[in-house]
Backbone as CSV, one residue per row, in Angstrom:
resi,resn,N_x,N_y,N_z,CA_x,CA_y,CA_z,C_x,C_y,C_z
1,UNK,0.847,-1.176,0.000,0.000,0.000,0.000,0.891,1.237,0.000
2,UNK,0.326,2.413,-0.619,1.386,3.605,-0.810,0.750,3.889,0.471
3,UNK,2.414,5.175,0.808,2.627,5.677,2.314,1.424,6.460,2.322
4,UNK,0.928,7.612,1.002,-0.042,8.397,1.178,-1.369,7.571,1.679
5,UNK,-1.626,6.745,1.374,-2.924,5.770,1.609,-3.110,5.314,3.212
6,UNK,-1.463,4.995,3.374,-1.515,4.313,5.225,-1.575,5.533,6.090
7,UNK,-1.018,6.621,5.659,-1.259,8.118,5.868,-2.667,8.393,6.239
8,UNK,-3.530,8.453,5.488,-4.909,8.783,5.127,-5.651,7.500,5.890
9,UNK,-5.265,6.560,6.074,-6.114,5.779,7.507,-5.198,6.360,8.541
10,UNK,-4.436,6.689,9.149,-3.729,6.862,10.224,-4.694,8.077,10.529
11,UNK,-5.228,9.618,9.385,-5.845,10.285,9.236,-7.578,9.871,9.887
12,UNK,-7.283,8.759,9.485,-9.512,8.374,9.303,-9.361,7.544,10.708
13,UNK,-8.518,7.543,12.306,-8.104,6.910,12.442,-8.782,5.494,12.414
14,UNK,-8.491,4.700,11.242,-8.707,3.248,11.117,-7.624,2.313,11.298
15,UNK,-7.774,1.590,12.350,-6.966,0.484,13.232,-6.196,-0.360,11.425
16,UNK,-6.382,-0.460,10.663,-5.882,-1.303,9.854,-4.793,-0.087,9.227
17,UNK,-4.473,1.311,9.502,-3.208,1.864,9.324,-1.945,0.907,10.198
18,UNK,-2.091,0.787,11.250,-1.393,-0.217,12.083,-0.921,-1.356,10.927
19,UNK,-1.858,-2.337,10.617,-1.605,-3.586,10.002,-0.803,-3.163,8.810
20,UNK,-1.039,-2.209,8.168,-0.417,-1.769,7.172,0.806,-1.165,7.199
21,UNK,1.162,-0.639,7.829,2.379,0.049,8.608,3.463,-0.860,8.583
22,UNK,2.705,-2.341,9.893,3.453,-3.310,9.886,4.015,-4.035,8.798
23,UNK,3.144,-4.349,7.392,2.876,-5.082,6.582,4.294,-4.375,5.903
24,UNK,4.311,-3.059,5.806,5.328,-2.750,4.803,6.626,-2.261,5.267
25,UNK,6.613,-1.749,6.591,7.753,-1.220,7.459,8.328,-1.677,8.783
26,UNK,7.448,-2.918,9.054,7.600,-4.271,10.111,9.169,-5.024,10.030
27,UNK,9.516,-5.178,8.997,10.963,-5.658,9.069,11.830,-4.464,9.001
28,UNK,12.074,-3.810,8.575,13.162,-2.583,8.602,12.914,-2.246,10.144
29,UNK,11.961,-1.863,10.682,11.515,-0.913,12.257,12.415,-2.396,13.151
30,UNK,12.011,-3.684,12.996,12.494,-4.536,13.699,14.203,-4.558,13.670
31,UNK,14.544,-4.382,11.769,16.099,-4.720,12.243,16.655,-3.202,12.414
32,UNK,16.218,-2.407,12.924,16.695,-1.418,13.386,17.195,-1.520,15.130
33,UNK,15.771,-1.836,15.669,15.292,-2.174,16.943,16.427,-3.174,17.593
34,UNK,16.606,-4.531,16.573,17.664,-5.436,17.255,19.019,-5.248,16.681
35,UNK,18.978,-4.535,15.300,20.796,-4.060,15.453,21.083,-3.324,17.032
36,UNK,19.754,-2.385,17.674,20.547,-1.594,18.573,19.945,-2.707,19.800
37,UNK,19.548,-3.363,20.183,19.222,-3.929,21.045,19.502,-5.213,21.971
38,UNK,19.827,-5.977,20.318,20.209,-7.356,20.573,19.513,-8.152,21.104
39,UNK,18.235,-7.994,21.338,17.294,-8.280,21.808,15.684,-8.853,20.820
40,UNK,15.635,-9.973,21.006,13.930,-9.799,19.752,12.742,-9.109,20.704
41,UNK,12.769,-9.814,21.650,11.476,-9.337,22.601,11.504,-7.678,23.223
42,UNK,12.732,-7.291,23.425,12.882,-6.277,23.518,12.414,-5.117,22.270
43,UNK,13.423,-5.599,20.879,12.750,-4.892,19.984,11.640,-5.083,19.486
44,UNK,10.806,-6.181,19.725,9.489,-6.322,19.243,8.283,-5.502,20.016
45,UNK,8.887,-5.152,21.559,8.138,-4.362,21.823,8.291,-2.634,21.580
46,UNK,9.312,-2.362,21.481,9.997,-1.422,20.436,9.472,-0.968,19.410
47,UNK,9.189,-1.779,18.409,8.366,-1.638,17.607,7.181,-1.632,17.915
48,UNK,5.999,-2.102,18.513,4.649,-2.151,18.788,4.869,-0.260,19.629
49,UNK,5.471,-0.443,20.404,5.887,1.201,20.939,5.810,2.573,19.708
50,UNK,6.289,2.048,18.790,6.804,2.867,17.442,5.186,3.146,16.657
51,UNK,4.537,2.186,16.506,3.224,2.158,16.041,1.976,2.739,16.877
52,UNK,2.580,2.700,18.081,1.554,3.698,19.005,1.802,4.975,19.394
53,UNK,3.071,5.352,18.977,3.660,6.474,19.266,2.978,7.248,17.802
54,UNK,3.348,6.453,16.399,2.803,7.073,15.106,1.165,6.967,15.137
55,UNK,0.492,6.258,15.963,-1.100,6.130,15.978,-1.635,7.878,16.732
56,UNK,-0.502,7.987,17.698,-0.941,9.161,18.763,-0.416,9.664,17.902
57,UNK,0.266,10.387,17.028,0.908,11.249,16.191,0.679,12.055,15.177
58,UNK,-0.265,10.993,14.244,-0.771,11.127,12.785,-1.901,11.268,13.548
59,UNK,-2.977,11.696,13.137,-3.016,13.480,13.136,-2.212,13.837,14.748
60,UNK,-2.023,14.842,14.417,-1.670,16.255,13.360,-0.650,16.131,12.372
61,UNK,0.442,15.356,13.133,1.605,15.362,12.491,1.227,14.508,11.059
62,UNK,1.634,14.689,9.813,1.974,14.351,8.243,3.397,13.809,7.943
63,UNK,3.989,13.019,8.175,5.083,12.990,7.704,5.031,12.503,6.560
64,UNK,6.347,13.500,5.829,6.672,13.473,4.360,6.904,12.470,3.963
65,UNK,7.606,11.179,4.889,8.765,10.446,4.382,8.345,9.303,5.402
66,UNK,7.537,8.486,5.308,6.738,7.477,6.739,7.552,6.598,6.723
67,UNK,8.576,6.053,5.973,9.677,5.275,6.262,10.685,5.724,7.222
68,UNK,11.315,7.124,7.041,12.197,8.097,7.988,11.531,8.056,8.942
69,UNK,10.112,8.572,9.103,9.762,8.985,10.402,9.412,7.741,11.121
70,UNK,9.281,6.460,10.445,8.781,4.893,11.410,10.128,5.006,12.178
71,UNK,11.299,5.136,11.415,12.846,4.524,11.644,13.309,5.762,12.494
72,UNK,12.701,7.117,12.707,13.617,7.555,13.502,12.750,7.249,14.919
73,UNK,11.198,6.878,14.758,10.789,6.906,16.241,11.453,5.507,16.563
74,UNK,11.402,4.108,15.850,11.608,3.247,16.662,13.930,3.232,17.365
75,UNK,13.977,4.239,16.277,16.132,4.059,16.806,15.549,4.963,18.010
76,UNK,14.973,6.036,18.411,14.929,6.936,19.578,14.284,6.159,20.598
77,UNK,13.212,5.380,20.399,12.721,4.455,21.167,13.786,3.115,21.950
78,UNK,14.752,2.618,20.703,15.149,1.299,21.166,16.417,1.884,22.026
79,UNK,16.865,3.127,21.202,17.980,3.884,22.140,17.561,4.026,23.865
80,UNK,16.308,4.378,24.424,15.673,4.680,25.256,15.678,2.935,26.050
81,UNK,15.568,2.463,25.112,15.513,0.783,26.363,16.871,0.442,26.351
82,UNK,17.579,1.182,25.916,18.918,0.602,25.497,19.891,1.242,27.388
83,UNK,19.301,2.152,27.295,20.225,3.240,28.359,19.549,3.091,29.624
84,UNK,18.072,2.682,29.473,17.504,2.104,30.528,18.269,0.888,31.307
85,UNK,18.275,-0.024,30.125,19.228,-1.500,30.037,20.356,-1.197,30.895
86,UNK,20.802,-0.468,30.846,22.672,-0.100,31.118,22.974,0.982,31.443
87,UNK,21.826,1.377,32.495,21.784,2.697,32.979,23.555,2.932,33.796
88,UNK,24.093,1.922,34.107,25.780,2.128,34.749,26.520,1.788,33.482
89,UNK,26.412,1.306,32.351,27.341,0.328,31.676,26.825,0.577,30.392
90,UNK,27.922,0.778,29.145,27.399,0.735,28.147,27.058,-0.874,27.562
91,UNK,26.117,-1.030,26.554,25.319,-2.047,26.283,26.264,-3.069,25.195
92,UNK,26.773,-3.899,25.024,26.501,-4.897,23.903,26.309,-4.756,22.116
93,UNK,26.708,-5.294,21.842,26.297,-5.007,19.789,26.216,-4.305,19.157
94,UNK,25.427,-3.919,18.190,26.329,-3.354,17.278,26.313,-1.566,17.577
95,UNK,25.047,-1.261,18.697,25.284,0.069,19.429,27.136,0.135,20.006
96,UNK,27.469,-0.231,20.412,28.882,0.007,21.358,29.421,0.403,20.174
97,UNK,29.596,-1.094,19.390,30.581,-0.867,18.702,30.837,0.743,17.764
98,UNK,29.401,0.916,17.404,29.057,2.534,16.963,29.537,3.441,17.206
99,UNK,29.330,3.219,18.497,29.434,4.223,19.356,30.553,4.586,20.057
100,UNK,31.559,3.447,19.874,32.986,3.769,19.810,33.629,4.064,18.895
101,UNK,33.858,3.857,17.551,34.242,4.649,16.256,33.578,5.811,16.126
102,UNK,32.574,6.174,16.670,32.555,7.984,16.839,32.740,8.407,17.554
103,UNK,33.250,7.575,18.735,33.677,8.480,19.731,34.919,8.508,19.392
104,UNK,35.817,7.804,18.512,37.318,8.235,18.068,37.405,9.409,17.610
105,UNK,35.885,9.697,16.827,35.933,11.045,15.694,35.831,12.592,16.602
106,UNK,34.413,12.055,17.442,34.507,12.855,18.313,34.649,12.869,19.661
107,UNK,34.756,12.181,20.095,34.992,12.146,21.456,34.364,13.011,22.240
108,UNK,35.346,13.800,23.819,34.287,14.193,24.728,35.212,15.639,24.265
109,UNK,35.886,16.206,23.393,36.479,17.352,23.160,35.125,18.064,22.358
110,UNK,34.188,17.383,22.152,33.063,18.471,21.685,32.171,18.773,22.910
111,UNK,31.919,19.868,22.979,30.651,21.087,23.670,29.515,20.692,23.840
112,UNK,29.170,19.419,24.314,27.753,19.645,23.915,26.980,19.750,25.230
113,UNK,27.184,20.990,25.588,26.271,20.865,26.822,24.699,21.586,26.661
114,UNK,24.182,22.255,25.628,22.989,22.531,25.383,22.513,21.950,24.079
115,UNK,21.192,22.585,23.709,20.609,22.063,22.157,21.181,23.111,21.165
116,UNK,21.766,23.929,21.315,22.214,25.010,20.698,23.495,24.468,20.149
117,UNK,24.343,24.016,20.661,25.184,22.939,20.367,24.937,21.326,20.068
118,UNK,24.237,21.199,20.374,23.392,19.683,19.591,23.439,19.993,18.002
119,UNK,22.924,20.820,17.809,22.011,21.379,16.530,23.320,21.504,15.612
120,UNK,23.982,22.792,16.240,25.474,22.911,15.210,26.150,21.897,15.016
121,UNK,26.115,20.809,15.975,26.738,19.244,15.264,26.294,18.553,13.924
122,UNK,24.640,18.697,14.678,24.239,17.993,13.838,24.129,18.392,12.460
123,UNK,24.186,19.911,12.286,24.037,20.536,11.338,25.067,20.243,10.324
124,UNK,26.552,20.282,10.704,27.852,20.030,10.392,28.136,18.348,10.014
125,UNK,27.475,17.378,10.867,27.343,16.367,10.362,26.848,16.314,8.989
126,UNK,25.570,16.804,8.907,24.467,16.676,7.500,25.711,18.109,6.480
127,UNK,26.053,18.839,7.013,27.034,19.154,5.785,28.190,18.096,5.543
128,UNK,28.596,17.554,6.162,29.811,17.134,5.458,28.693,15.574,5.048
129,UNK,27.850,15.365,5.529,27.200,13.906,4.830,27.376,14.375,3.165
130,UNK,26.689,15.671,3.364,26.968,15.696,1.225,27.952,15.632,0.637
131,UNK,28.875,15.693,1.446,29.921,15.970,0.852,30.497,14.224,0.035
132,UNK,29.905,13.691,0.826,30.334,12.090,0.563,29.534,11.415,-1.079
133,UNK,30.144,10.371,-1.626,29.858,10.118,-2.682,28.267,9.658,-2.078
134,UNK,27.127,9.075,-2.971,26.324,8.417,-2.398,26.361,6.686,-1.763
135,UNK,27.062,6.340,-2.533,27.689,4.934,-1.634,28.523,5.155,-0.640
136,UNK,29.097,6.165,-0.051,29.824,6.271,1.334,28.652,6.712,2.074
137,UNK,27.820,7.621,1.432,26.999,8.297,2.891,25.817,7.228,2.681
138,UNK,25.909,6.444,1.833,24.549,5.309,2.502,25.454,4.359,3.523
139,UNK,26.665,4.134,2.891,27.079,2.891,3.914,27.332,4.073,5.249
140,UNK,27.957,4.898,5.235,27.747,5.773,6.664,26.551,6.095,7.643
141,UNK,25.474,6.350,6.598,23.730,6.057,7.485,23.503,4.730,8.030
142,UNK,23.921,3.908,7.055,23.403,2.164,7.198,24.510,1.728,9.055
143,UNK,25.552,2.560,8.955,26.242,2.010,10.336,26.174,3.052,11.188
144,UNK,25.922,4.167,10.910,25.315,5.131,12.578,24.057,5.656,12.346
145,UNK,23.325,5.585,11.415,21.772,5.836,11.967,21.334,4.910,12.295
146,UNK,21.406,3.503,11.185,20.675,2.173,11.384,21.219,1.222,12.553
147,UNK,22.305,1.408,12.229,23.022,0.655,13.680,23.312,-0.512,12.716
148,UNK,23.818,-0.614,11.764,23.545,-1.934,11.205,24.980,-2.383,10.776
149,UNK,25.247,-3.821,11.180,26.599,-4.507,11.298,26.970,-4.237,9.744
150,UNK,28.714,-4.187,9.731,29.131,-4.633,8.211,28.985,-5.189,8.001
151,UNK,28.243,-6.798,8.489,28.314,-7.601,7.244,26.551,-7.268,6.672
152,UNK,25.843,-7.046,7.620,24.470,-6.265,7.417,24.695,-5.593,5.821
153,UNK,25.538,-4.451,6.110,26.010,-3.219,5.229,25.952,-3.852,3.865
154,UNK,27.002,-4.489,3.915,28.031,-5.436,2.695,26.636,-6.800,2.156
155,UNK,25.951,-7.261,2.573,24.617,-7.934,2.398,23.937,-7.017,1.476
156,UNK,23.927,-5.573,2.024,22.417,-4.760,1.366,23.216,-3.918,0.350
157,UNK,24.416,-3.649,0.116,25.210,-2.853,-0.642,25.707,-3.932,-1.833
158,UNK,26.158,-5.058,-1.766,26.811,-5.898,-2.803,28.133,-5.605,-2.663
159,UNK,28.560,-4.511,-1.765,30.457,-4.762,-1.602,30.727,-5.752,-0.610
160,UNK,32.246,-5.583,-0.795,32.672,-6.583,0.127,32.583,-6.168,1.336
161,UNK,32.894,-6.656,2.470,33.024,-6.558,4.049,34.393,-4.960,4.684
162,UNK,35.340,-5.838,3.998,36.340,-4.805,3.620,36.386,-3.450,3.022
163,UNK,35.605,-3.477,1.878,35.219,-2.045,1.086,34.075,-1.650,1.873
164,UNK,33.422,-1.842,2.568,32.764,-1.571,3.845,33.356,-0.850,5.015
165,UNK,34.060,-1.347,5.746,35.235,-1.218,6.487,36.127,0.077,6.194
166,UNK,36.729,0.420,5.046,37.493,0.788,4.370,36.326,2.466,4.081
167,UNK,35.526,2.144,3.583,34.625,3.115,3.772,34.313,4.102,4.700
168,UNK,33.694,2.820,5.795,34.002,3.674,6.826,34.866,4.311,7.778
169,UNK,36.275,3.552,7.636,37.165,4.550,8.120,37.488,6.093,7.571
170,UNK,37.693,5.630,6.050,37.858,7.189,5.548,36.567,7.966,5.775
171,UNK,35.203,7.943,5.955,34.506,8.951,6.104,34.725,9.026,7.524
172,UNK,35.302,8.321,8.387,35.518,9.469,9.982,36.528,9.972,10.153
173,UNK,37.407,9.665,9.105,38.314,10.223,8.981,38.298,11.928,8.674
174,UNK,37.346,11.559,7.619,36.753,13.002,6.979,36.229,13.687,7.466
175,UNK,35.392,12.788,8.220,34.402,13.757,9.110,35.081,14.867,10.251
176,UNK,36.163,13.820,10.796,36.994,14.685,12.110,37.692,15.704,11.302
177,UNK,38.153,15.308,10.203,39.202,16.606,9.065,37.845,17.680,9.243
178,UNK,36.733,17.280,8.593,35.610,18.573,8.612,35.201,19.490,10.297
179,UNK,35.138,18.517,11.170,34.674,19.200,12.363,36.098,19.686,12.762
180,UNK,36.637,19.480,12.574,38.269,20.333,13.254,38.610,21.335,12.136
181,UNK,38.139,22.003,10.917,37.979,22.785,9.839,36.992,23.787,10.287
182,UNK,35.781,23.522,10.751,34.515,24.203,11.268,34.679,24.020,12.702
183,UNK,35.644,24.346,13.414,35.949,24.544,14.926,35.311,23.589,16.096
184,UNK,34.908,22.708,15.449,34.175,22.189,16.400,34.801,20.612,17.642
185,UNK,36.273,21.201,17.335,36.930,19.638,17.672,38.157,20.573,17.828
């Protein structure tokens, strides 16, 4: 079913936007959920979370892009059971691992003690994302937005594991060259 259509029941609210939701964005929301989770039951409720969060949502909210907006509520969601999880300790799979290759890039030498500084990161991130060919900044989304392992990557891309790998070193590489260019490092 097109997004405008599951849109327009989410609109009428009719309970079969849900089924539909699931039907077409049920596996992506899930391997989002257990790249960061490692968990099925965990992310399965993750996801059911994600669908009630977009049930309370739609109306008012329209999103342009109902794939983006499924995938950013359920990564903010699974992030949220994630820190719960390991409220002393960082967590397990393929989150850590993430989350330690950017912390090489950036580490704790960035500012971020308000949203005012959130924002200019993030802003600076999404500039230098263009800067990347489109096969670096998908395999760069696919391993820190999605959370999703190289061999995940290298599965959904057709490269190797290595040209994966290799990828992503030079774009944090780049990235730290860009945030230490734009003062931010």
């Amino acid at each position: 079913m097109e997004d405008e259509k599951i849109i327009r029941l989410y609109f009428a609210r009719d309970e079969q936007a849900i089924a539909e939701t699931d039907r077409k964005y049920g596996r992506s929301c899930r391997a989002v959920a257990e790249n960061i989770l490692t968990s099925r039951q965990d992310s399965e409720e993750c996801v059911n979370d994600t669908y009630l969060a977009a049930w309370n949502a739609i109306p008012p909210t329209y999103p342009v892009h109902l794939s983006a907006y499924l995938i950013g509520i359920v990564r903010k969601l699974s992030l949220m059971c994630l820190r719960r999880r390991y409220a002393d300790r960082r967590g397990g799979g393929e989150y850590a691992l993430c989350y330690d290759e950017l912390d090489t890039v950036i580490g704790s030498s960035v500012p971020l003690e308000d949203e005012l500084e959130l924002k200019e990161l993030a802003g600076e991130i999404e500039a230098f994302l263009s800067t990347l060919s489109s096969d670096d900044r998908r395999i760069f989304m696919c391993r820190y937005w999605l959370i999703a392992s190289v061999a995940q990557i290298a599965e959904s891309t057709g490269f190797s594991p290595g040209k994966i790998k290799s990828s992503l070193h030079r774009s944090r590489t780049k990235l730290k060259t860009h945030l230490v260019k734009e003062g931010l490092l």
